[in-house]
N, CA, C and O atoms as a DFTB+ gen file, in Angstrom:
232 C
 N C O
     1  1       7.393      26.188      -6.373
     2  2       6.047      25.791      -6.711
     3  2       5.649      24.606      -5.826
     4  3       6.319      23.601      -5.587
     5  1       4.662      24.863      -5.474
     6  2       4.188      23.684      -4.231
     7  2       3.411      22.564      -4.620
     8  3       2.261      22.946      -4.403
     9  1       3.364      21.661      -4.967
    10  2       3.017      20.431      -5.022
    11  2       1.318      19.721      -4.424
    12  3       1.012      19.079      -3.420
    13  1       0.607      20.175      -5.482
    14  2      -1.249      19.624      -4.810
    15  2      -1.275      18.207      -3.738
    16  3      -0.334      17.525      -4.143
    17  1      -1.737      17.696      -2.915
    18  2      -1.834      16.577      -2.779
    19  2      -2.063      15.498      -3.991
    20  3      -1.481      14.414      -3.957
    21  1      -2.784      15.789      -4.868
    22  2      -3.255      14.748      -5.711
    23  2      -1.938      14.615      -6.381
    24  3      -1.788      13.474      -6.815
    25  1      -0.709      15.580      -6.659
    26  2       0.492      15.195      -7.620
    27  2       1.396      14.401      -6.550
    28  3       2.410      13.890      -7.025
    29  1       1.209      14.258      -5.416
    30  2       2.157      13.748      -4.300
    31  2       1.795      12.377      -4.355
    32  3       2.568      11.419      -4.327
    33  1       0.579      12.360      -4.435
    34  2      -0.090      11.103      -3.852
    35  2      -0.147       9.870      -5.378
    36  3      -0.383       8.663      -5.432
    37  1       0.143      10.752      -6.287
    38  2       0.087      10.034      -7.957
    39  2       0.486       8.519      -8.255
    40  3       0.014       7.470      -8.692
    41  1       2.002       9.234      -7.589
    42  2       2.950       7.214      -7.671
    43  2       2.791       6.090      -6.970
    44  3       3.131       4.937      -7.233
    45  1       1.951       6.786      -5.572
    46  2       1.654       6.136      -4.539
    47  2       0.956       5.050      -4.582
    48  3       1.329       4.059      -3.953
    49  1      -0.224       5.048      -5.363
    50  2      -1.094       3.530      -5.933
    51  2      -0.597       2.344      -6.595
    52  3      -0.868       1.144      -6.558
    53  1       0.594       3.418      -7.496
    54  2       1.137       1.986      -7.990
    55  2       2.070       1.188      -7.346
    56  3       2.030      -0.041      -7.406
    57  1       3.081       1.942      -6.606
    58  2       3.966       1.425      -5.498
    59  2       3.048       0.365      -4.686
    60  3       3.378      -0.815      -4.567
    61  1       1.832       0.927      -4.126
    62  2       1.226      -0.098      -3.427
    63  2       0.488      -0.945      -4.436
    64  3       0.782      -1.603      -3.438
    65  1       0.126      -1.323      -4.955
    66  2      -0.222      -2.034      -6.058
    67  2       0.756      -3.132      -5.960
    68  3       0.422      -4.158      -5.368
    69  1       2.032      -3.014      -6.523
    70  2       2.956      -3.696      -6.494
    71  2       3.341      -4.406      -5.031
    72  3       3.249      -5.558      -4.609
    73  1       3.660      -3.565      -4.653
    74  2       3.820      -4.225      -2.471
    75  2       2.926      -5.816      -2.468
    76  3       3.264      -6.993      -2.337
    77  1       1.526      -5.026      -2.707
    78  2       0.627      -5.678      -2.614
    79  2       0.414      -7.222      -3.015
    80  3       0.097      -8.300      -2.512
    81  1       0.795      -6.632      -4.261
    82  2       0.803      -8.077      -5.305
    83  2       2.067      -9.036      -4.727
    84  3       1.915     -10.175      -4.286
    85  1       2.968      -8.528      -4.800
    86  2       4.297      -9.355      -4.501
    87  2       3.756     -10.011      -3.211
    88  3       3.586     -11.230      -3.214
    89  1       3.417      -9.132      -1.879
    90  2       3.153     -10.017      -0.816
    91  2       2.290     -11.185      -0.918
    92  3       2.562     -12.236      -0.337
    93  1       1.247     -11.025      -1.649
    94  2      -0.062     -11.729      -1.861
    95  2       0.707     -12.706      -2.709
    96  3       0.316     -13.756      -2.199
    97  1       1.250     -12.938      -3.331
    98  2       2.170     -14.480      -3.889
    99  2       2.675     -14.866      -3.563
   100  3       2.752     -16.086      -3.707
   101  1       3.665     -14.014      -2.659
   102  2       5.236     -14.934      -1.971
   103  2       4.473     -15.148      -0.832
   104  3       5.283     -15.801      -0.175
   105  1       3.217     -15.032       0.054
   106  2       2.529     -15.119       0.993
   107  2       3.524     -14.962       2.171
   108  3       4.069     -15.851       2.825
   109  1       3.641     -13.500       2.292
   110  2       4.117     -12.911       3.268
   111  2       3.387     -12.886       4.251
   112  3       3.667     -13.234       5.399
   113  1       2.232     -12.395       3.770
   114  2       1.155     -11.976       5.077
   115  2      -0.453     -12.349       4.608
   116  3      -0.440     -12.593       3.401
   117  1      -1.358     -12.428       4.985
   118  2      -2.523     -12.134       4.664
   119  2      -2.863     -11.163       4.023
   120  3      -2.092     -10.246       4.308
   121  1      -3.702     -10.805       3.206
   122  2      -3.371      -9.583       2.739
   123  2      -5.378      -9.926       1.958
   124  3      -5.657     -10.742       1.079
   125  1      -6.755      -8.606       2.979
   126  2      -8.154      -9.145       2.570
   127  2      -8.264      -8.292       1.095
   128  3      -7.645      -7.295       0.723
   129  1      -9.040      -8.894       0.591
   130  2      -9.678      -8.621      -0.830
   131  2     -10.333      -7.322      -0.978
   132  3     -10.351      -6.729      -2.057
   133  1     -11.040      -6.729       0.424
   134  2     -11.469      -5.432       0.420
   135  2     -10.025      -4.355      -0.106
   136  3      -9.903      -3.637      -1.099
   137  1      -9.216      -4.598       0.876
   138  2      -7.725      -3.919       0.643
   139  2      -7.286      -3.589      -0.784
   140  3      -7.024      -2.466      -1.214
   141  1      -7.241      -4.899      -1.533
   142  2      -6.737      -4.700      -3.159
   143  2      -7.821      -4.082      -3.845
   144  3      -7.562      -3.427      -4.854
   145  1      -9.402      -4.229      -3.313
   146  2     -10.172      -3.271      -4.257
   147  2     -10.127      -1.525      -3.558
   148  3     -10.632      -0.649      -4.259
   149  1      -9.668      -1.228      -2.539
   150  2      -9.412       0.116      -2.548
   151  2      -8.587       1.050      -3.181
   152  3      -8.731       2.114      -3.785
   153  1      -7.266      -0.027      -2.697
   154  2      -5.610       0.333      -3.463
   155  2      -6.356       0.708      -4.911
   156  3      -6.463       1.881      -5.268
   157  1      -6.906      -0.506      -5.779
   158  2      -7.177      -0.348      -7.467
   159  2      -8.225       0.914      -8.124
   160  3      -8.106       1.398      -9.250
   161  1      -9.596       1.405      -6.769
   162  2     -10.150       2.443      -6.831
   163  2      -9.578       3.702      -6.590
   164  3      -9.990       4.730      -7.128
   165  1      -8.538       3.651      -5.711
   166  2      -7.552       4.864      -5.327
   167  2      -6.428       5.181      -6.527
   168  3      -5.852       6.240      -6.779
   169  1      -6.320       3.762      -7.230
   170  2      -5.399       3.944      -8.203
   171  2      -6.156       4.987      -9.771
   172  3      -5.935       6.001     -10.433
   173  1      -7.256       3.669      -9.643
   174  2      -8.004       4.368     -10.722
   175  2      -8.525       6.384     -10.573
   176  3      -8.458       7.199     -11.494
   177  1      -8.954       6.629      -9.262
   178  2      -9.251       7.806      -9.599
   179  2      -7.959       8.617      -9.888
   180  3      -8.158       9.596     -10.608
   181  1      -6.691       8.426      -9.488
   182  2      -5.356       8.943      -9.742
   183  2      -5.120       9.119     -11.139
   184  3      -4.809      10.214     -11.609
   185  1      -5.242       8.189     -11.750
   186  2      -5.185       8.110     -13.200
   187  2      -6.019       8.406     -13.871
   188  3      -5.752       8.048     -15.018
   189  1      -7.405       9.131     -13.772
   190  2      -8.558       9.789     -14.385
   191  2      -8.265      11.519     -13.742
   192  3      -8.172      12.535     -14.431
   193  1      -8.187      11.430     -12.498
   194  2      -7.476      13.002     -12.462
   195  2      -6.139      13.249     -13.104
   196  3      -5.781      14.410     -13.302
   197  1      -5.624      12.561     -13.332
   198  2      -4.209      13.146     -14.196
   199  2      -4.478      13.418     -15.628
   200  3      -4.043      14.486     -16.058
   201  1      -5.087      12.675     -16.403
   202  2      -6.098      12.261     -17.444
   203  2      -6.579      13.785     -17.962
   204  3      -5.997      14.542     -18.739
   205  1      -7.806      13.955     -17.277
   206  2      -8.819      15.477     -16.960
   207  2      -7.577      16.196     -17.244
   208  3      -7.469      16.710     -18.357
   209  1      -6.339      16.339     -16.145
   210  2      -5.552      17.448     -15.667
   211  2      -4.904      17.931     -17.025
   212  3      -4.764      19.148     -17.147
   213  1      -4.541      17.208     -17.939
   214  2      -3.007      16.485     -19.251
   215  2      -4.285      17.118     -20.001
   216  3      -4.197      18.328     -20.208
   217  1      -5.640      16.376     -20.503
   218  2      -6.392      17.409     -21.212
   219  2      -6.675      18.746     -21.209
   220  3      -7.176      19.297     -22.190
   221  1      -6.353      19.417     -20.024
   222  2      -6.908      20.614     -19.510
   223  2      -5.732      21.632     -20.020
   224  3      -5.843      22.812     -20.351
   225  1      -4.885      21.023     -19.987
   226  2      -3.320      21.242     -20.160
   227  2      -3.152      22.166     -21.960
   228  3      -2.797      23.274     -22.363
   229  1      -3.748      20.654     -22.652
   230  2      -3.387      20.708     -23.521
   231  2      -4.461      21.843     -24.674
   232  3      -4.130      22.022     -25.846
C-alpha cells in the first residue's frame, strides 16, 4: 500500500517545529519570524487533514 504525500509529510511539521524552537533558544543560528509562521501553518493544515481524514474513517 503506497503512502499519499500528505501521510509522509504528517510528522514532518512537528520535527521541524521542534528543530526550530531548540535552535531559536540555544541561538544557533538566526532563525526569521516569517519561517516559524509557515512551519506552524504547514503544521496546522497537517493536523486538520488528518482530523477530516480520522472522521471520514470513522
Amino acid at each position: 500500500m503506497t503512502k499519499k504525500l500528505i501521510d509522509r509529510l504528517y510528522g514532518l511539521p512537528f520535527v521541524l517545529i521542534l528543530l526550530l524552537v531548540l535552535a531559536k533558544y540555544l541561538n544557533l543560528f538566526p532563525i526569521p519570524t516569517w519561517l516559524f509562521g509557515l512551519i506552524l501553518v504547514w503544521g496546522a493544515i497537517a493536523v486538520v487533514v488528518e482530523a477530516v481524514r480520522q472522521r471520514e474513517k470513522a
